[in-house]
C-alpha positions as CSV (number, residue, x, y, z in Angstrom):
1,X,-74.4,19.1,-140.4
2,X,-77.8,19.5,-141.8
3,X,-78.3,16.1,-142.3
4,X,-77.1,14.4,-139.5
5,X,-79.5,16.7,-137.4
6,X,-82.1,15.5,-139.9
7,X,-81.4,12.2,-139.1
8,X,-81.2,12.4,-135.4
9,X,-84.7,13.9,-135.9
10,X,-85.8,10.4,-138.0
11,X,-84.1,7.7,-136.0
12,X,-81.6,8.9,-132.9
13,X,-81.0,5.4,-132.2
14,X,-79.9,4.6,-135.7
15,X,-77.2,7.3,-136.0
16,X,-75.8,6.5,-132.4
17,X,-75.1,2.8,-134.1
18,X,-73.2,4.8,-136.5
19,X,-71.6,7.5,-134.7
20,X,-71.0,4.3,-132.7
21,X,-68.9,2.4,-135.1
22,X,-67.5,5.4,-137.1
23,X,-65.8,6.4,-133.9
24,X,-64.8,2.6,-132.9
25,X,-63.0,2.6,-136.1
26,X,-61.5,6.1,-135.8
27,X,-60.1,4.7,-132.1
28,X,-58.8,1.5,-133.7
29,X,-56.7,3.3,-136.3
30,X,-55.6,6.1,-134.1
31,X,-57.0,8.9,-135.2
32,X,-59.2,9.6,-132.0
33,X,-57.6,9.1,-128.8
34,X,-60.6,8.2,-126.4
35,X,-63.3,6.7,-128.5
36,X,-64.9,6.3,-125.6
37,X,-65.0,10.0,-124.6
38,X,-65.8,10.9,-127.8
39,X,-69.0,8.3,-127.9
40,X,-70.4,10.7,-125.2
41,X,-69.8,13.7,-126.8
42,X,-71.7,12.4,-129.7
43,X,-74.4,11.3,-127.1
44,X,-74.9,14.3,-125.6
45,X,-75.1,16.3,-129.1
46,X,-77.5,13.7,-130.8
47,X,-79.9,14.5,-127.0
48,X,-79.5,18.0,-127.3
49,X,-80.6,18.0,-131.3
50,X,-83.5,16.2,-130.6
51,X,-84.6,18.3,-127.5
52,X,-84.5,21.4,-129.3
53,X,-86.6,20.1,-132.2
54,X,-88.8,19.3,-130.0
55,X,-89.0,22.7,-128.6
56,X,-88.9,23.7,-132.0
57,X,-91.6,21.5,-133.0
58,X,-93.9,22.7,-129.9
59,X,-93.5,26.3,-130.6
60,X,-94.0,26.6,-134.4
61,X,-94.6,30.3,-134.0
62,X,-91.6,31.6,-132.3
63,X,-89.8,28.5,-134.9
64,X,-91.5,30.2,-137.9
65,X,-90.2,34.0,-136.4
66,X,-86.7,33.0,-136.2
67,X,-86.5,31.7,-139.6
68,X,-88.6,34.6,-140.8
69,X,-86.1,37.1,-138.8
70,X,-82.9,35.3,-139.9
71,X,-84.2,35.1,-143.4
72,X,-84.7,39.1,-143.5
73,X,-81.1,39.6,-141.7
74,X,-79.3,37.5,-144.4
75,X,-81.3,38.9,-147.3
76,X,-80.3,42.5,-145.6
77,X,-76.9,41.8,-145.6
78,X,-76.4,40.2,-149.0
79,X,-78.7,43.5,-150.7
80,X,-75.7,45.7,-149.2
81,X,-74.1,45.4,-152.3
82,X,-77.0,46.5,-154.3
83,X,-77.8,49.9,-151.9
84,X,-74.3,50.8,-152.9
85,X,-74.4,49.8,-156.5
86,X,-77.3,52.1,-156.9
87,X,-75.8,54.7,-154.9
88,X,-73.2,55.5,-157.5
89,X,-75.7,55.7,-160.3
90,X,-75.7,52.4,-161.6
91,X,-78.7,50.4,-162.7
92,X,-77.9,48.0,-164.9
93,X,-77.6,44.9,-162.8
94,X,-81.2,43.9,-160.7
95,X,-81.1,43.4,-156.9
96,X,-81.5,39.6,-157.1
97,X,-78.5,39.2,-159.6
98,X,-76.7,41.0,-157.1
99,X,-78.2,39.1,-154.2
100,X,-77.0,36.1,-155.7
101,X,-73.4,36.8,-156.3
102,X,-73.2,38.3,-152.9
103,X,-74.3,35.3,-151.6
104,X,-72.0,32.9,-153.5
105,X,-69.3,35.5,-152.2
106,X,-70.3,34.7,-148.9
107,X,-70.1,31.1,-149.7
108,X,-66.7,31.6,-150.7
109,X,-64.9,33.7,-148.0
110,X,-66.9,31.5,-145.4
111,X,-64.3,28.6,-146.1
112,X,-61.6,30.8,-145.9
113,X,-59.8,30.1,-142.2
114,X,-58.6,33.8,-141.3
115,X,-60.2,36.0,-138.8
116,X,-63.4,38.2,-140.3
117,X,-61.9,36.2,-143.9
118,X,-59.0,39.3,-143.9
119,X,-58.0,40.0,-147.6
120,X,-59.7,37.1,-149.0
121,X,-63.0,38.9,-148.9
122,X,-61.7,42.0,-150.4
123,X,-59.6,39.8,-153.2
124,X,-63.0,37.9,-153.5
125,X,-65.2,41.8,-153.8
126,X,-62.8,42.6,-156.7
127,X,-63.3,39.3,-158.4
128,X,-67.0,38.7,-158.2
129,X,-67.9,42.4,-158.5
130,X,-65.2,43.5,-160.9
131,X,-67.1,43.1,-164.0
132,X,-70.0,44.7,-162.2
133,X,-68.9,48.0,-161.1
134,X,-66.8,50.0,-163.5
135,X,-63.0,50.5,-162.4
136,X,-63.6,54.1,-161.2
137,X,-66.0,52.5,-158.6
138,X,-64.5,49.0,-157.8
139,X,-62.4,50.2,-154.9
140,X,-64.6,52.7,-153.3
141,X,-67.6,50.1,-153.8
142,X,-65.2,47.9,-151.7
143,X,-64.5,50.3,-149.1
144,X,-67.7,51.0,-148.2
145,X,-69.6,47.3,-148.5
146,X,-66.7,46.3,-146.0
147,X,-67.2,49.0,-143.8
148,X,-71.0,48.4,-143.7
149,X,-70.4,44.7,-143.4
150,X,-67.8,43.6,-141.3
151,X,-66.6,47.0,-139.6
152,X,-70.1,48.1,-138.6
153,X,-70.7,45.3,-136.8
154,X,-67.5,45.5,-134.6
155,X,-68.2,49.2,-133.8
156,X,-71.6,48.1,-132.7
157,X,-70.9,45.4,-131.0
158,X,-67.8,47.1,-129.0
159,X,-70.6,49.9,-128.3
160,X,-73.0,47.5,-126.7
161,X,-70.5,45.8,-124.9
162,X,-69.5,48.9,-123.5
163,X,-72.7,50.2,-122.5
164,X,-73.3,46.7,-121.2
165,X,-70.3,47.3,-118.6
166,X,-70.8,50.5,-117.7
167,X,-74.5,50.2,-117.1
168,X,-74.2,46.5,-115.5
169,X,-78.0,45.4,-117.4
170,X,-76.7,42.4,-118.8
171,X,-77.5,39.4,-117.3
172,X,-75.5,38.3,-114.3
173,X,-75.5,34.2,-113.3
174,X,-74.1,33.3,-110.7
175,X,-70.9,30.7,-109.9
176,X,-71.3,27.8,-109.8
C-alpha cells in the first residue's frame, strides 16, 4: 500500500497504465467481473491519494502533528508492556527491548483474521513474553496488558458513544 501511494505521488498517470492492464488481465482470466467498474474504482482511489498529499503537502504543520501524535499513540501502546513489567518488580529487560517485541507482536496478531485477533494475541503474549516474565507473572502480565489494550478501548469507546447519544453533540449531516 505504501508504495503504490508513493507512486501515485511520482507519476499518477503511469500507475493508471498499470492498474490499467493488471485489471484488463484480471477481467480476461475471470478473476474480476467488471474490469471496467473496477478501472474506476482504481481511478477514483489514485485521485483521492494525490489530493490528500496535496493537502498534506500544503499544510506540513498539521502533516508533521499527526505523524508526531500517531507516533506518540503507537509508542504509548507498545510501552504497555513495559509499565507492567516494572510493575511487578522486574528490571531486567529495558523499555526499547520491550518496545520492540511488543511491536513485532503487533505485527503478528495484525495478520491474524479474527475480531480484536481473539486468542491469537493472548497465545502470541505467552510466546513472545514467556521467557520475559517469570511463570508466576506470565498470566496476570497477560490479563492486565489485554485489559489495558484491547478492553479499555471498548469501555471507552462504548462510554463516548453513549454520552454521544444521550447528549446529541456529535455531529449531525443531513440526508441526502
Amino acid at each position: 500500500v505504501i508504495c503504490v501511494v508513493a507512486m501515485v505521488m511520482i507519476n499518477q498517470e503511469l500507475m493508471l497504465k498499470i492498474a490499467y492492464k493488471v485489471i484488463k488481465l484480471l477481467g480476461r482470466i475471470r478473476i474480476l467481473k467488471d474490469p471496467e467498474k473496477s478501472y474506476v474504482g482504481a481511478k477514483a482511489y489514485f485521485i483521492d491519494v494525490n489530493e490528500s498529499m496535496n493537502v498534506m503537502y500544503k499544510q506540513k504543520l498539521k502533516a508533521l502533528n499527526v505523524i508526531i501524535i500517531s507516533l506518540a499513540q503507537f509508542l504509548s501502546m507498545m510501552a504497555v508492556t513495559y509499565f507492567i513489567y516494572r510493575s511487578l518488580g522486574l528490571d531486567d529487560r529495558t523499555l526499547s527491548q520491550l518496545i520492540m517485541l511488543q511491536s513485532i507482536l503487533y505485527m503478528t496478531v495484525s495478520f491474524t483474521p479474527l475480531p480484536g485477533a481473539s486468542l491469537a494475541s493472548e497465545a502470541s503474549f505467552s510466546i513472545f513474553f514467556g521467557p520475559t516474565f517469570p511463570i508466576g507473572f506470565l498470566f496476570i502480565s497477560l490479563l492486565i496488558w489485554r485489559s489495558i489494550t484491547y478492553y479499555t478501548n471498548i469501555l471507552i469507546g462504548a462510554f463516548i458513544v453513549l454520552w454521544d447519544s444521550l447528549t446529541g453533540s456529535g455531529n449531525k449531516q443531513k440526508a441526502l
